[in-house]
Each structure stands twice: as structure tokens, then as C-alpha cells.
C-alpha positions as CSV (number, residue, x, y, z in Angstrom):
1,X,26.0,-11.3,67.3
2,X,29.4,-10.4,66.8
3,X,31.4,-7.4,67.2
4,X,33.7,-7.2,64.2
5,X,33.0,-4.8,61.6
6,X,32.0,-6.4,58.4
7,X,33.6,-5.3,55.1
8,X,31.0,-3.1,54.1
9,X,31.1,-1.5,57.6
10,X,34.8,-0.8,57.4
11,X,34.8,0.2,54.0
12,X,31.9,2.7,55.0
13,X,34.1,4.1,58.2
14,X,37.3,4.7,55.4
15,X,35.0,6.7,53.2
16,X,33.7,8.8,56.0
17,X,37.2,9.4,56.8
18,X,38.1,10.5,53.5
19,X,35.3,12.8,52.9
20,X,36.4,14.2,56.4
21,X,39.8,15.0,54.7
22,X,37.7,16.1,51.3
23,X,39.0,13.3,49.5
24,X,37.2,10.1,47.6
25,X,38.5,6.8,47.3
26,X,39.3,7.9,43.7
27,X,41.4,10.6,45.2
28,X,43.7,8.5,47.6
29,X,43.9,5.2,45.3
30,X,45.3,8.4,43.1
31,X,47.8,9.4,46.5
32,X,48.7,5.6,46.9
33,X,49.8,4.9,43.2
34,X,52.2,8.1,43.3
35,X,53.5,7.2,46.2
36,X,54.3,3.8,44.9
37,X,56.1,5.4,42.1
38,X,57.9,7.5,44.0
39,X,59.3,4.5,46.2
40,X,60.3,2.7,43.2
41,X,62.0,6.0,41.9
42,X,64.2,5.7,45.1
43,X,64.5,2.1,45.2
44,X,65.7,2.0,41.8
45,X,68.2,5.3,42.1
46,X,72.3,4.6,41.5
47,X,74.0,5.8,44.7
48,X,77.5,6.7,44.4
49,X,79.9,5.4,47.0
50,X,80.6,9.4,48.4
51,X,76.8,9.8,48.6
52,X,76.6,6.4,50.4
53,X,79.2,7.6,53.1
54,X,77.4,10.9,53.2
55,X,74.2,9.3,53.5
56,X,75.6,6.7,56.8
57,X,77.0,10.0,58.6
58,X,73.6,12.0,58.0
59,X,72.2,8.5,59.3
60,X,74.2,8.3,62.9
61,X,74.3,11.7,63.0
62,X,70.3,11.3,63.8
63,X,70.2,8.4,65.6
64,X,72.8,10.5,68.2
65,X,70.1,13.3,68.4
66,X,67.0,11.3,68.4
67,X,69.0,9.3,71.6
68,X,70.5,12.5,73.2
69,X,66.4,13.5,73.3
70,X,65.3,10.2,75.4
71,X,65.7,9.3,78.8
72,X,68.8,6.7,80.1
73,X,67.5,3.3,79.9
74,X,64.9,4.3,76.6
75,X,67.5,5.0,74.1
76,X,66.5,3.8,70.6
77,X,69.9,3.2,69.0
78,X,72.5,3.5,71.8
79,X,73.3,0.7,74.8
80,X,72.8,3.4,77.2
């Protein structure tokens, strides 16, 4: 006998979870599809070249924080 949930198992395990969160698989497939929209929204958004440049300094800007917060040898972005 094996270990490995079957599909019926696993999709039993989601819908527990989702009633724990008071949701039905109704509900989240809902959550999912907006969320898909709103990615393509993004994707699909004209950046300007000034919001570009804006948008690489916000980006370094974090990756100095999120580094200055880790130890020396554990950096994320940096050689360090």
C-alpha cells in the first residue's frame, strides 16, 4: 500500500483548507481568475522610459536594504 495521496485525497485536504479560510473552491477559482487579470493588466501596461528609471532605482534601492538586513556571506544581491 502506498503512501501518496490520491487525487480525491488531495483535493479533499484543499477543500478542508478552504472552508478553514471560509472559502469554497467556487470562491478561490473566483480569487485565481482576478488575479490572472490583474497580471495581465500589468504585463500588458506601457512604461515610459522616466518610469522605467524610476522603477530600476526603487529596484536597487531594495535589494541594498534587503542585503544591509543579512548576515556577510548570506547576501542575496551583493558579492559580499
Amino acid at each position: 500500500m502506498s503512501n501518496n495521496p490520491t487525487a480525491t485525497q488531495l483535493e479533499t485536504d484543499e477543500e478542508k483548507f478552504l472552508k478553514s479560510l471560509g472559502r469554497t473552491p467556487a470562491d478561490e477559482q473566483a480569487r485565481k481568475i482576478a488575479a490572472m487579470q490583474t497580471l495581465e493588466n500589468w504585463m500588458n501596461e506601457e512604461v515610459t522610459p522616466e518610469q522605467n528609471e524610476l522603477n530600476r532605482e526603487f529596484f536597487n534601492d531594495f535589494k541594498e536594504i534587503i542585503d544591509l538586513e543579512r548576515k556577510p556571506g548570506c547576501k542575496l544581491f551583493s558579492e559580499e
